[in-house]
PDB file of N, CA, C and O in Angstrom, chain B, residues numbered from 101:
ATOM      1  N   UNK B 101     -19.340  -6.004 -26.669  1.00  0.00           N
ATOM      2  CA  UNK B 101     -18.974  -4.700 -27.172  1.00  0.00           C
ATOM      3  C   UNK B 101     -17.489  -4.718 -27.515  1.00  0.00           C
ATOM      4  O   UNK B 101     -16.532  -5.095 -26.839  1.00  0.00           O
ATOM      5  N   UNK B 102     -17.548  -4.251 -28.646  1.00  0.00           N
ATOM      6  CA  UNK B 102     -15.885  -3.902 -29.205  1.00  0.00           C
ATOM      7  C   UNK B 102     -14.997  -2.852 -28.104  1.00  0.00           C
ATOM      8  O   UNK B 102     -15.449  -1.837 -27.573  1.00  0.00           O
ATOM      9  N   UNK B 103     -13.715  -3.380 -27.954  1.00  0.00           N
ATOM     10  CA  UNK B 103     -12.718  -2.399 -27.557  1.00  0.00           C
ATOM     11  C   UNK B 103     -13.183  -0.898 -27.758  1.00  0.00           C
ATOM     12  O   UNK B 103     -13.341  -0.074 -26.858  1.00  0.00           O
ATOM     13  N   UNK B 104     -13.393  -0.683 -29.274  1.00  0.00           N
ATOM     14  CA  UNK B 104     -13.037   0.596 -30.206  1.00  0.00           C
ATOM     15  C   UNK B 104     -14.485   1.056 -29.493  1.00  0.00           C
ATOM     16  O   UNK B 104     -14.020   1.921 -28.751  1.00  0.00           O
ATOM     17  N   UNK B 105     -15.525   1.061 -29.292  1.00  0.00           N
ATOM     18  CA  UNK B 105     -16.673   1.194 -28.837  1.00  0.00           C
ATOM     19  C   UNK B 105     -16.770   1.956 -27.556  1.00  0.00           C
ATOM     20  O   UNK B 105     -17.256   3.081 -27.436  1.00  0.00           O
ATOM     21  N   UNK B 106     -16.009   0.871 -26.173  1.00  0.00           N
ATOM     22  CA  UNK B 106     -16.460   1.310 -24.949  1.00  0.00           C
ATOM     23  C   UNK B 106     -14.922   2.207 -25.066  1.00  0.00           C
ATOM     24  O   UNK B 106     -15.045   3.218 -24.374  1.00  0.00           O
ATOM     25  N   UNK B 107     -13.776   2.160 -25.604  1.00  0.00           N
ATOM     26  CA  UNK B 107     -13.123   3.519 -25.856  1.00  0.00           C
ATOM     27  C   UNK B 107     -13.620   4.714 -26.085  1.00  0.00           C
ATOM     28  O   UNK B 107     -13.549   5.635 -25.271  1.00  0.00           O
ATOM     29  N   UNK B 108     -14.158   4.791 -27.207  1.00  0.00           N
ATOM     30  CA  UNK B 108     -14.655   6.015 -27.642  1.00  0.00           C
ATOM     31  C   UNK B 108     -16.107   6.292 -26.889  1.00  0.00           C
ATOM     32  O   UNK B 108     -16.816   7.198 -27.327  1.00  0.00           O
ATOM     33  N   UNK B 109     -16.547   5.492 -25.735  1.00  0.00           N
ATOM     34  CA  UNK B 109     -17.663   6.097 -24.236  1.00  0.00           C
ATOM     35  C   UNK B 109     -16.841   6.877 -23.999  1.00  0.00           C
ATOM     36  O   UNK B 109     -16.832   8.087 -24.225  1.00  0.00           O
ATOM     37  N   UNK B 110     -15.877   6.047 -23.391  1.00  0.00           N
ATOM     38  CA  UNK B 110     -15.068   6.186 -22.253  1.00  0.00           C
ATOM     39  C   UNK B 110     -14.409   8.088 -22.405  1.00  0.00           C
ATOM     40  O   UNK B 110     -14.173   8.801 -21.429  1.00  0.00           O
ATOM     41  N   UNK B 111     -14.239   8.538 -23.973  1.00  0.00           N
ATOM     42  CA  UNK B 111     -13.920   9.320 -24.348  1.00  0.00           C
ATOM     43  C   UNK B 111     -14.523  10.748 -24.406  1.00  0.00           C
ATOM     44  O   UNK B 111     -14.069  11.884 -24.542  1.00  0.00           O
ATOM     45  N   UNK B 112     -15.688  10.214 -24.248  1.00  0.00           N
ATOM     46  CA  UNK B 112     -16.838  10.979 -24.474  1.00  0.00           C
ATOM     47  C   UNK B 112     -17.434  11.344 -22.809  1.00  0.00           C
ATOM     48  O   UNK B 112     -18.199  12.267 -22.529  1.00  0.00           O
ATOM     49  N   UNK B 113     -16.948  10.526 -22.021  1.00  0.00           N
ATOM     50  CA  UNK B 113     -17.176  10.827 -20.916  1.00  0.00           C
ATOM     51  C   UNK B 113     -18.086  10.748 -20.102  1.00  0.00           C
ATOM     52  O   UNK B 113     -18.374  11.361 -19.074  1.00  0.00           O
ATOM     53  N   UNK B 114     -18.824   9.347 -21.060  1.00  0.00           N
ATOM     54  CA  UNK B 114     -20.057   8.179 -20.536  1.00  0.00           C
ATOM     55  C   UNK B 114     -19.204   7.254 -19.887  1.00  0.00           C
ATOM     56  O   UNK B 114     -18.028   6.893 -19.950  1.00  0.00           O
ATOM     57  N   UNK B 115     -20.643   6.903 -18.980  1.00  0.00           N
ATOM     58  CA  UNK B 115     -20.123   6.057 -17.680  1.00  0.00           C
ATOM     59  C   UNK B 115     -20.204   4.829 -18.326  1.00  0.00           C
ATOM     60  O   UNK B 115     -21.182   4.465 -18.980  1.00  0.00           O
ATOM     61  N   UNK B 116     -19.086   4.121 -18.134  1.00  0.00           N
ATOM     62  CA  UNK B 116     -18.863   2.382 -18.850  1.00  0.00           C
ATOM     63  C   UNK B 116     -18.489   1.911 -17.337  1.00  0.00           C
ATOM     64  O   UNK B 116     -17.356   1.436 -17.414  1.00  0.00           O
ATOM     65  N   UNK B 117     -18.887   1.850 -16.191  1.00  0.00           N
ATOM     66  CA  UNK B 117     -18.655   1.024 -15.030  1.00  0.00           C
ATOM     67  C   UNK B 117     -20.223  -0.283 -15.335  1.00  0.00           C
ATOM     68  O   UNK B 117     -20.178  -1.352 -14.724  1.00  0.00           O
ATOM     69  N   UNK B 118     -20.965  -0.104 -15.913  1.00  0.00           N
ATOM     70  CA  UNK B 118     -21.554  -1.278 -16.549  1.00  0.00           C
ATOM     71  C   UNK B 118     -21.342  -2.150 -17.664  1.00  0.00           C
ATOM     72  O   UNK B 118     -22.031  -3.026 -18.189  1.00  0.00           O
ATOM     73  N   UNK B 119     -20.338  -1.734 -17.861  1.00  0.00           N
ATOM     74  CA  UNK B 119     -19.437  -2.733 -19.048  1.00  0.00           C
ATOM     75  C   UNK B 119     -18.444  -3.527 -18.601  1.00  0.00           C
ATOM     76  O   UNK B 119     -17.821  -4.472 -19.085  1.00  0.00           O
ATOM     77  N   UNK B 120     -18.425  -2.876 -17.448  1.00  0.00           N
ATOM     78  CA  UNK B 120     -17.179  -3.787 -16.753  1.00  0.00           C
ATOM     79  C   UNK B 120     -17.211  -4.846 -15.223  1.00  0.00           C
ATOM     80  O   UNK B 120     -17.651  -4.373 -14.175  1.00  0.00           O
ATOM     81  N   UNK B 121     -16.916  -5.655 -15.265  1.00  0.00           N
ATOM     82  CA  UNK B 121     -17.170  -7.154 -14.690  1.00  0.00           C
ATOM     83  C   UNK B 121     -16.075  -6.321 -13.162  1.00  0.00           C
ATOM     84  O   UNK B 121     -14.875  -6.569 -13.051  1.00  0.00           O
ATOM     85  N   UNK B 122     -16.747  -5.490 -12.290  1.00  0.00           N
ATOM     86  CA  UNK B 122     -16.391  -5.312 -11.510  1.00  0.00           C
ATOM     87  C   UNK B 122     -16.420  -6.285 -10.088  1.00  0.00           C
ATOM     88  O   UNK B 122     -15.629  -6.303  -9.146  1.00  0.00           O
ATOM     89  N   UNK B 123     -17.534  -7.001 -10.309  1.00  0.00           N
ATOM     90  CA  UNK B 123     -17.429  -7.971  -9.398  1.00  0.00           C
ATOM     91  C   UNK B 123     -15.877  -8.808  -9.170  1.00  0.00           C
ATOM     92  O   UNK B 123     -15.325  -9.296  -8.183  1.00  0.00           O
ATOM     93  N   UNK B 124     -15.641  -8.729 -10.119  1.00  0.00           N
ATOM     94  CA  UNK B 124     -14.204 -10.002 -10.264  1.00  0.00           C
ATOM     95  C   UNK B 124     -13.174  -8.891 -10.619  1.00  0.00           C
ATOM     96  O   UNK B 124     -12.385  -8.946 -11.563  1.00  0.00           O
ATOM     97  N   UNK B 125     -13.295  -7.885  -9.732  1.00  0.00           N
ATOM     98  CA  UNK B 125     -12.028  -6.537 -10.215  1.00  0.00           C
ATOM     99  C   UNK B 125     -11.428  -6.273  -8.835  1.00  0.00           C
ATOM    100  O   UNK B 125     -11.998  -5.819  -7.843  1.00  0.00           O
ATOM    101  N   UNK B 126      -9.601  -6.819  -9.047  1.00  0.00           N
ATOM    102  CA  UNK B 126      -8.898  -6.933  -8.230  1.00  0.00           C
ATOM    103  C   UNK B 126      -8.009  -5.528  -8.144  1.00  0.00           C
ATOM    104  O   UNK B 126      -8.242  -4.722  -9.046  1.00  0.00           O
ATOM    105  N   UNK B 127      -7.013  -5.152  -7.149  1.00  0.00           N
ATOM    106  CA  UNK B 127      -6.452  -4.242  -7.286  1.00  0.00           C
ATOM    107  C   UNK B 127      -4.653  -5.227  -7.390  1.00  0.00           C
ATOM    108  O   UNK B 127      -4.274  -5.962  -6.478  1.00  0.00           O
ATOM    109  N   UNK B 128      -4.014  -5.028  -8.395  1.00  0.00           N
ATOM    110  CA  UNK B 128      -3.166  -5.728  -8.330  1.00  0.00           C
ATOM    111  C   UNK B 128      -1.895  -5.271  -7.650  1.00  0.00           C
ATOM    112  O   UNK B 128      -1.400  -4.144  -7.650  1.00  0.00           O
ATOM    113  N   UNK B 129      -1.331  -6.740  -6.883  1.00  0.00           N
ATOM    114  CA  UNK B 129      -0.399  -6.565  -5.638  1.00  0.00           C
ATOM    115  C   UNK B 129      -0.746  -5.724  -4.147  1.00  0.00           C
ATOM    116  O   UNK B 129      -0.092  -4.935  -3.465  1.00  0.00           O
ATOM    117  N   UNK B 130      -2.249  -6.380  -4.013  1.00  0.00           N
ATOM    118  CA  UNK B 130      -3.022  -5.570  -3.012  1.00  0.00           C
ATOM    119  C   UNK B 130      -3.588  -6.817  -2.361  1.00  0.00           C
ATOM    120  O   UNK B 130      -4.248  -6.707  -1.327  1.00  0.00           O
ATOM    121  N   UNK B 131      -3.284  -8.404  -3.106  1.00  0.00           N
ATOM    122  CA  UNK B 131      -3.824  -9.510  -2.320  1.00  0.00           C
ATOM    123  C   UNK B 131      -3.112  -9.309  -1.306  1.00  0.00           C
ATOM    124  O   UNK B 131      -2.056  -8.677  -1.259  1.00  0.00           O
ATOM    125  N   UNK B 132      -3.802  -9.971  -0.250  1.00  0.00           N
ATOM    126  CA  UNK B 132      -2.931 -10.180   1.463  1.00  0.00           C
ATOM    127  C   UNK B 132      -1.981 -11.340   0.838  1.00  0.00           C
ATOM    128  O   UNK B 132      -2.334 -12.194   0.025  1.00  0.00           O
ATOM    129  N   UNK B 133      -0.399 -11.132   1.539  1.00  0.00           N
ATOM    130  CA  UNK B 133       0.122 -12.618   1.657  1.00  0.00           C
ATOM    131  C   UNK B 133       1.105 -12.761   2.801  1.00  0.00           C
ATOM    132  O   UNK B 133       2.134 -12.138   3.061  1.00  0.00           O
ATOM    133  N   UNK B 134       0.614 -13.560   3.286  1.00  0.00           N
ATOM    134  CA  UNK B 134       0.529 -14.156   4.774  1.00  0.00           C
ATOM    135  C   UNK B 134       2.506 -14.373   4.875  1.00  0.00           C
ATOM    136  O   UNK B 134       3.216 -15.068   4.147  1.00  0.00           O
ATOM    137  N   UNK B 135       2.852 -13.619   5.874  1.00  0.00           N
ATOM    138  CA  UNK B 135       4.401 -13.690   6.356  1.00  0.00           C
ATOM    139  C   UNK B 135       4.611 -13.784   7.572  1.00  0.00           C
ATOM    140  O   UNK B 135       4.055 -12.902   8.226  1.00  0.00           O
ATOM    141  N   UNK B 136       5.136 -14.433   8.083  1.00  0.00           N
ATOM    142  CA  UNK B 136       6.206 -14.985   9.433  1.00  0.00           C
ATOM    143  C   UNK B 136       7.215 -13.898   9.944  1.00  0.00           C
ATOM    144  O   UNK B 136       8.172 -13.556   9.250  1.00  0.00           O
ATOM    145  N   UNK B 137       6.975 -13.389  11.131  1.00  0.00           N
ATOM    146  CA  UNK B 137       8.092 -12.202  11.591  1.00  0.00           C
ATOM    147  C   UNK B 137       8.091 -12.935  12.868  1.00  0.00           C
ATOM    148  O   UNK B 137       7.229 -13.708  13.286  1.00  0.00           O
ATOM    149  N   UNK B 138       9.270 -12.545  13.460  1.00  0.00           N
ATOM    150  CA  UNK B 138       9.957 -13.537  15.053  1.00  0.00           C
ATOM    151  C   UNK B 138      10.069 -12.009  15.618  1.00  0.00           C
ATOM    152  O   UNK B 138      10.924 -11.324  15.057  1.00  0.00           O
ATOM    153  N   UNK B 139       9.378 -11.443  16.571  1.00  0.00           N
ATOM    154  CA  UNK B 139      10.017 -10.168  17.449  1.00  0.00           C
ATOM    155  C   UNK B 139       9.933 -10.192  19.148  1.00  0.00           C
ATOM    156  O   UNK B 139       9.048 -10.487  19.951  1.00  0.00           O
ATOM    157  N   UNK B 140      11.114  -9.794  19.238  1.00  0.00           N
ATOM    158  CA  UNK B 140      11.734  -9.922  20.432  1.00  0.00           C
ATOM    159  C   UNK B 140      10.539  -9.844  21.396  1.00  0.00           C
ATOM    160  O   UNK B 140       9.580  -9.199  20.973  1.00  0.00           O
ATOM    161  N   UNK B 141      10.436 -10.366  22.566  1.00  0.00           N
ATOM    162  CA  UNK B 141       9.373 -10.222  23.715  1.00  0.00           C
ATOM    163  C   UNK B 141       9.077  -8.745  24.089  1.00  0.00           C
ATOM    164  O   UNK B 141       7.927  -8.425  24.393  1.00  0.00           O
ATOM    165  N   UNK B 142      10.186  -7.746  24.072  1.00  0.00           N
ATOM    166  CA  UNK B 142       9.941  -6.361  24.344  1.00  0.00           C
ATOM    167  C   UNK B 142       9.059  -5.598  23.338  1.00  0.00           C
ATOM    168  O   UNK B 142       8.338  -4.674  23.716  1.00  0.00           O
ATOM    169  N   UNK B 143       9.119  -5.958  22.169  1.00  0.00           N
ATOM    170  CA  UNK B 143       8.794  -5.013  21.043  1.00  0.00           C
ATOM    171  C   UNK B 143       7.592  -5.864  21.172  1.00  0.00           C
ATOM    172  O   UNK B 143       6.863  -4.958  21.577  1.00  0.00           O
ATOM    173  N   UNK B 144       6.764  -6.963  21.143  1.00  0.00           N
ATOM    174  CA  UNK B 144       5.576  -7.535  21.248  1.00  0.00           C
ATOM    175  C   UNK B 144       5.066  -6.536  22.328  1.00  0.00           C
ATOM    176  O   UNK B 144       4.117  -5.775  22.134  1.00  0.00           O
ATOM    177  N   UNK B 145       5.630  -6.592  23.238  1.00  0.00           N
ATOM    178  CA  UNK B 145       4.910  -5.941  24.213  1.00  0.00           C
ATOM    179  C   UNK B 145       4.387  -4.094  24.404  1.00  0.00           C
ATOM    180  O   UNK B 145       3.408  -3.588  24.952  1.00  0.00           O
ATOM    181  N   UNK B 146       5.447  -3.555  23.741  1.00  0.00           N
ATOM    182  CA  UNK B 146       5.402  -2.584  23.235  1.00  0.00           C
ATOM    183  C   UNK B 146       4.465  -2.032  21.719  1.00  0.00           C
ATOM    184  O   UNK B 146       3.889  -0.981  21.438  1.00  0.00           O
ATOM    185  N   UNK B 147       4.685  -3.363  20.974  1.00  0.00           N
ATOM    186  CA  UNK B 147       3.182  -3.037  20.075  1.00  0.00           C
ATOM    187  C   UNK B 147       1.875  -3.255  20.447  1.00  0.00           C
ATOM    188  O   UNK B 147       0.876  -2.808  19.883  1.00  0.00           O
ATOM    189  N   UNK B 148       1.941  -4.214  21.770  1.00  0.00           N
ATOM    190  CA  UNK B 148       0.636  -4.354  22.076  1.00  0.00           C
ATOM    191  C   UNK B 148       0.244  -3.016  23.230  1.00  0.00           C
ATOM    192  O   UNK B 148      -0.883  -3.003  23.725  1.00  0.00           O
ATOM    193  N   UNK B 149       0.936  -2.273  23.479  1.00  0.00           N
ATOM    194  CA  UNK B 149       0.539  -1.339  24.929  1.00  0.00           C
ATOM    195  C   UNK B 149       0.055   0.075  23.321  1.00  0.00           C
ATOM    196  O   UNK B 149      -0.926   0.819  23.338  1.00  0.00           O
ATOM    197  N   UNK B 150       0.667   0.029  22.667  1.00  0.00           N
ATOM    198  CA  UNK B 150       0.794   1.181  21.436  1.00  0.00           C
ATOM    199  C   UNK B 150      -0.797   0.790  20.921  1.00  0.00           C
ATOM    200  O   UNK B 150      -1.651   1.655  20.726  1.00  0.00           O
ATOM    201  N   UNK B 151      -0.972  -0.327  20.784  1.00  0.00           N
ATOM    202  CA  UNK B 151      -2.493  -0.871  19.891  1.00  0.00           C
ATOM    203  C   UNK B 151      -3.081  -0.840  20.988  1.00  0.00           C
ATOM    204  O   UNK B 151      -4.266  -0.648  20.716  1.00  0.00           O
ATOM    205  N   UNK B 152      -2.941  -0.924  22.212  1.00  0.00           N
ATOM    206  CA  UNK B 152      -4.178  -1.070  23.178  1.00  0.00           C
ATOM    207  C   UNK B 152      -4.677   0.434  23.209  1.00  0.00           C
ATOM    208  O   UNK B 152      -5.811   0.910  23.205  1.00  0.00           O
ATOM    209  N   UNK B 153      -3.780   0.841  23.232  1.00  0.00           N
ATOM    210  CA  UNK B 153      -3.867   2.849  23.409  1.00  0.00           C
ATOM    211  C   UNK B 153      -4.621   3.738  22.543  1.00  0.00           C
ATOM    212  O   UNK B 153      -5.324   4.720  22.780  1.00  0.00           O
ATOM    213  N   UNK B 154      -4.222   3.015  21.260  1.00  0.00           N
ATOM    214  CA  UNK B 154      -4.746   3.948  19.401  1.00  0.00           C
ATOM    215  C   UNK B 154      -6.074   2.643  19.907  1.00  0.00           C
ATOM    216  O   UNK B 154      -6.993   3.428  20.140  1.00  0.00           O
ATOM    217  N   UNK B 155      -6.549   1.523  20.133  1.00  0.00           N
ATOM    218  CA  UNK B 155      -7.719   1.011  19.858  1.00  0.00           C
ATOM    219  C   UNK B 155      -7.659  -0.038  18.476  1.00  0.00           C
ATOM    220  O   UNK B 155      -8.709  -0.140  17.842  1.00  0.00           O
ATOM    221  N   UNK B 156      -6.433  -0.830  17.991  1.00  0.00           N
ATOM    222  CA  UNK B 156      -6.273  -1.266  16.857  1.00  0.00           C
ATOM    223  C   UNK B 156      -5.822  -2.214  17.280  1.00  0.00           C
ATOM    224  O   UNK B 156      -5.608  -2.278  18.491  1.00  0.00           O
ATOM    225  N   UNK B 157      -5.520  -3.282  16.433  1.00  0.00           N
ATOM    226  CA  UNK B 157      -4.515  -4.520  16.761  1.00  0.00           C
ATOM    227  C   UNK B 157      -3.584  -4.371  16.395  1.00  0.00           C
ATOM    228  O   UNK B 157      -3.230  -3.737  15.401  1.00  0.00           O
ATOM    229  N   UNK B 158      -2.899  -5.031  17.269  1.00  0.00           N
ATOM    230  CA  UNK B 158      -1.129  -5.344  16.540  1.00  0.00           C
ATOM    231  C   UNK B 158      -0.793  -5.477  15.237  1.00  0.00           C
ATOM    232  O   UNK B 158       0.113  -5.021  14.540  1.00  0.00           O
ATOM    233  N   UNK B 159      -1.621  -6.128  15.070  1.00  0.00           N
ATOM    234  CA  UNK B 159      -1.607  -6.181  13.052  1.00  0.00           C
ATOM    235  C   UNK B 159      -1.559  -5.090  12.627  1.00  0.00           C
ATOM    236  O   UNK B 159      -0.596  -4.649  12.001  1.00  0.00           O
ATOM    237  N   UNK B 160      -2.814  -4.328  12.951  1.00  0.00           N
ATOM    238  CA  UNK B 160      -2.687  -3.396  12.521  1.00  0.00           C
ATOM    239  C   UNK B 160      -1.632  -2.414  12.921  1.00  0.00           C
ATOM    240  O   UNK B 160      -1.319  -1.926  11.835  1.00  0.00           O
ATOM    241  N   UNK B 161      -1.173  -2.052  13.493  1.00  0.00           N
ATOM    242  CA  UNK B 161       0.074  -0.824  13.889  1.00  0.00           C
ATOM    243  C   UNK B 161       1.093  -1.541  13.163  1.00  0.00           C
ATOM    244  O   UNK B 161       2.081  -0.973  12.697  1.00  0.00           O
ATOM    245  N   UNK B 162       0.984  -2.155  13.111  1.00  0.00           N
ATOM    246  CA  UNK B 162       2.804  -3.026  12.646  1.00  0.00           C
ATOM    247  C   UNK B 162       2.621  -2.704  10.953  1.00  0.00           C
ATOM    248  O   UNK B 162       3.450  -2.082  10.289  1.00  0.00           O
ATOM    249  N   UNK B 163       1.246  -3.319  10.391  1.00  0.00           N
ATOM    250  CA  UNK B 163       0.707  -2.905   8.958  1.00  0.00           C
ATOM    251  C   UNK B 163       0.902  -1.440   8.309  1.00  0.00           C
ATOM    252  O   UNK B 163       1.168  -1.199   7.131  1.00  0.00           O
ATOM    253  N   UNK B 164       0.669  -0.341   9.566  1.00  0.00           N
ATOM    254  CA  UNK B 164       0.270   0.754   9.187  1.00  0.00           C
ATOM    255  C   UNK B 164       1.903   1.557   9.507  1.00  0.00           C
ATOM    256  O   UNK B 164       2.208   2.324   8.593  1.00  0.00           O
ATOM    257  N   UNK B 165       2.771   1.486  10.463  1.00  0.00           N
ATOM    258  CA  UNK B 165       3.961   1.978  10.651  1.00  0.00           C
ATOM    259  C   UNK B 165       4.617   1.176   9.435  1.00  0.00           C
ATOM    260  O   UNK B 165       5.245   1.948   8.710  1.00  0.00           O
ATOM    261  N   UNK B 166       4.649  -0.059   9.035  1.00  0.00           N
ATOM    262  CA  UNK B 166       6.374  -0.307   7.663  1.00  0.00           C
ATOM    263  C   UNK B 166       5.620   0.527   6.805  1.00  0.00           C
ATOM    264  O   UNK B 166       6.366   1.193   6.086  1.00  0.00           O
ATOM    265  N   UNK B 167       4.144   0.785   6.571  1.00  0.00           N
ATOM    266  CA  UNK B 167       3.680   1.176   5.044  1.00  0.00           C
ATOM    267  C   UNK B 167       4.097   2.710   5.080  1.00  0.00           C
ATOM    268  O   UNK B 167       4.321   3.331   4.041  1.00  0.00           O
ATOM    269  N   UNK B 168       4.205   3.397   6.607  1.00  0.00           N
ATOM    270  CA  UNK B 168       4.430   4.903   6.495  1.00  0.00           C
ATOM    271  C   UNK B 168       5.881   4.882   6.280  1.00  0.00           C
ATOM    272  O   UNK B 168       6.434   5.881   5.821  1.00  0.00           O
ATOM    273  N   UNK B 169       6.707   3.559   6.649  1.00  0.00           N
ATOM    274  CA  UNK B 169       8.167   3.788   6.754  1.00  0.00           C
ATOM    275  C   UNK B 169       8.843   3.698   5.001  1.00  0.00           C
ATOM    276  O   UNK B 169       9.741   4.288   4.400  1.00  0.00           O
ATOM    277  N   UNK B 170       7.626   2.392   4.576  1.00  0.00           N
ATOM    278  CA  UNK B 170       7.988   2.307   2.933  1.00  0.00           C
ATOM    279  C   UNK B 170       7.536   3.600   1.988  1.00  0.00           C
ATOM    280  O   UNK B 170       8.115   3.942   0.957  1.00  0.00           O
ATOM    281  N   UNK B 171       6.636   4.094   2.440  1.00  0.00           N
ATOM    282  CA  UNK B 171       6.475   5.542   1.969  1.00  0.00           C
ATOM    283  C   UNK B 171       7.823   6.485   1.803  1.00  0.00           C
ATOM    284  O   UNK B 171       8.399   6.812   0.765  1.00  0.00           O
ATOM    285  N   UNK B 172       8.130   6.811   3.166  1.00  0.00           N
ATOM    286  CA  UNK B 172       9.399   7.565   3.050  1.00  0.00           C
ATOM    287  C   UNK B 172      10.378   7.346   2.480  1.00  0.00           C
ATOM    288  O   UNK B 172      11.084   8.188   1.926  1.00  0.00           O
ATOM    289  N   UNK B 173      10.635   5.718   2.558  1.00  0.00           N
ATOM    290  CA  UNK B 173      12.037   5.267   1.524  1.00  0.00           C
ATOM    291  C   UNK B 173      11.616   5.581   0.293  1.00  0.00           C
ATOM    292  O   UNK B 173      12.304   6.346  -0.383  1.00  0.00           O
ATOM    293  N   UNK B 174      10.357   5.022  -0.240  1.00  0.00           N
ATOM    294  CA  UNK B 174      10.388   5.430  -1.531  1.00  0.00           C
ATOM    295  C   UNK B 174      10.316   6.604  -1.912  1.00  0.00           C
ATOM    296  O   UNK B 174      10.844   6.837  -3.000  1.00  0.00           O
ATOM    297  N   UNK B 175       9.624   7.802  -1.149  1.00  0.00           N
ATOM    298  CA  UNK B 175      10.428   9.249  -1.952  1.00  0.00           C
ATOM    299  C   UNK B 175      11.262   9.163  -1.540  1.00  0.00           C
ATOM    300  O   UNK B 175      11.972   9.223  -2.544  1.00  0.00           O
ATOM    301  N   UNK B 176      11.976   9.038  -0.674  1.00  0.00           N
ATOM    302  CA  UNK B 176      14.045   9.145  -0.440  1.00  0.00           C
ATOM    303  C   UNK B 176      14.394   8.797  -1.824  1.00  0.00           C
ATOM    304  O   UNK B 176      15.051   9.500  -2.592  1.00  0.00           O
ATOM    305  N   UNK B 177      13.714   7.243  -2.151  1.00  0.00           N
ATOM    306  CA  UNK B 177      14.705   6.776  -3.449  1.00  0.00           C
ATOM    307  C   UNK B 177      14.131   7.472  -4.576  1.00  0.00           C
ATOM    308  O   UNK B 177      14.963   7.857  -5.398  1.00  0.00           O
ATOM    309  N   UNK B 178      13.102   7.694  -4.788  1.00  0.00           N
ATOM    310  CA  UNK B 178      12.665   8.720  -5.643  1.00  0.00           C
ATOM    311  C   UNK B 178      13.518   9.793  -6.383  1.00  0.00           C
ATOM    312  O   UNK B 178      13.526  10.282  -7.512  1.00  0.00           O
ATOM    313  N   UNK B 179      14.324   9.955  -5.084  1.00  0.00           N
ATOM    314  CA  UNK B 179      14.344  11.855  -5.024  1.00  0.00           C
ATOM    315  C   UNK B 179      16.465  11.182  -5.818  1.00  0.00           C
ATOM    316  O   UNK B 179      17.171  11.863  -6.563  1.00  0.00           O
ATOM    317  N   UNK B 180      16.757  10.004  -5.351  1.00  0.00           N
ATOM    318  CA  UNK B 180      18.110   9.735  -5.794  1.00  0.00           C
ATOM    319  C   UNK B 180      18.048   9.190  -7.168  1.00  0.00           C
ATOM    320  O   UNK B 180      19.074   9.086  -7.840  1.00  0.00           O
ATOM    321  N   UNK B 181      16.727   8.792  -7.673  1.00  0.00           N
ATOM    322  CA  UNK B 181      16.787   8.644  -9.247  1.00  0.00           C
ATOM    323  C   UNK B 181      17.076   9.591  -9.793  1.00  0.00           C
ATOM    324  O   UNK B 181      17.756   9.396 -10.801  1.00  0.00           O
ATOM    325  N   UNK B 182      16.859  10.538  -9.572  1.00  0.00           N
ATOM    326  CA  UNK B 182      17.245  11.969 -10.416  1.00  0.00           C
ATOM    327  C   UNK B 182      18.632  12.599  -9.773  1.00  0.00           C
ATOM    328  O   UNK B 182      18.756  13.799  -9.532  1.00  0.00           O
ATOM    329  N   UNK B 183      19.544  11.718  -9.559  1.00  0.00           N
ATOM    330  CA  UNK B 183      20.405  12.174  -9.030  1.00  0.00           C
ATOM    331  C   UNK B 183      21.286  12.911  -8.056  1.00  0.00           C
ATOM    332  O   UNK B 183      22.436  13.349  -8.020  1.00  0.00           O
ATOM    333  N   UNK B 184      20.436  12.862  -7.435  1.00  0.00           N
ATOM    334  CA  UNK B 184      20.471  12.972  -5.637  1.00  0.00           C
ATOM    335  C   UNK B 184      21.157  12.700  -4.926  1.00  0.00           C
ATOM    336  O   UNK B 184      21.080  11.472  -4.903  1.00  0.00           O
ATOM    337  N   UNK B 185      22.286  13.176  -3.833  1.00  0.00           N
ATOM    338  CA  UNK B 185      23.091  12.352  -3.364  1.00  0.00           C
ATOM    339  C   UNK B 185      22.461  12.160  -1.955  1.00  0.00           C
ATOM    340  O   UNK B 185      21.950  13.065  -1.294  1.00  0.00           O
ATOM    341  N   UNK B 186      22.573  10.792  -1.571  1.00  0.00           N
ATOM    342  CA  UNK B 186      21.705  10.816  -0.360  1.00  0.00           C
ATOM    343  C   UNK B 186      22.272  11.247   1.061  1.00  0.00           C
ATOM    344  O   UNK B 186      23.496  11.236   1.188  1.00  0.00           O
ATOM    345  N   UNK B 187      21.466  11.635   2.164  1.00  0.00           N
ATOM    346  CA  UNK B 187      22.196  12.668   3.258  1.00  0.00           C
ATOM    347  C   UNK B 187      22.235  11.542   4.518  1.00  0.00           C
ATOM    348  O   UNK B 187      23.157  11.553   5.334  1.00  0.00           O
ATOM    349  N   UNK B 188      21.141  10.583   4.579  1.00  0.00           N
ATOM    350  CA  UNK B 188      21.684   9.992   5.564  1.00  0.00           C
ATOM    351  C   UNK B 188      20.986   8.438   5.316  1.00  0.00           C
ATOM    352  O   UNK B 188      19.780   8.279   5.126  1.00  0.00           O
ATOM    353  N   UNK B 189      22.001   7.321   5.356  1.00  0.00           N
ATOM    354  CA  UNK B 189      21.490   6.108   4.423  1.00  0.00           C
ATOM    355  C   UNK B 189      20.759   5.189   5.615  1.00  0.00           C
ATOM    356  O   UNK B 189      20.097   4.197   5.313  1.00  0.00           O
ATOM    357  N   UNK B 190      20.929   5.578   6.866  1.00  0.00           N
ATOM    358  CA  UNK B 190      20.009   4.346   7.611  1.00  0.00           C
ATOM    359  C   UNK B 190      18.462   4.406   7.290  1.00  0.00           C
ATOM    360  O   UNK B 190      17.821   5.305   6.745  1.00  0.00           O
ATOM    361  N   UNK B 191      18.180   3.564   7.634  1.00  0.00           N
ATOM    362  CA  UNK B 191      16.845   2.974   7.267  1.00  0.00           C
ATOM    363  C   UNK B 191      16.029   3.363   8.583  1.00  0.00           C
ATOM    364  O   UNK B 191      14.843   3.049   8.690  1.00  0.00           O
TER     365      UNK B 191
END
């Protein structure tokens, strides 16, 4: 099927999820890639009493706290693209 074709479905507001090779449909910059972190004996121990508690692994809490922390930076920096002066710069 032509481009110009499953466009003008797509337009019309027919379902084209059978036109498309979803099997082999990635979300991009969503592969896992495997990184090395060194943390102090206290904070190991402290993510593991935090994951024993919520019922998750360490992986996971450690996964799920930078992604809430990268959240916030990025509206912080968000909010200084438009010219913003920022109020308090620690991280």
């Amino acid at each position: 099927m032509k481009a110009k074709v499953l466009e003008e479905k797509f337009d019309r507001g027919e379902d084209i999820t059978g036109y498309l090779g979803l099997d082999r449909a990635r979300r991009p910059a969503q592969e896992p890639k495997r990184v090395n972190v060194d943390f102090p004996i206290w904070m190991v121990h402290s993510l593991d009493r935090e994951a024993g508690r919520l019922g998750v692994t360490r992986q996971s809490i450690i996964k799920f706290w930078i992604a809430e922390k990268l959240k916030v930076v990025s509206s912080r920096n968000a909010g200084m693209e438009n010219g913003d002066v920022p109020q308090n710069r620690r991280v």
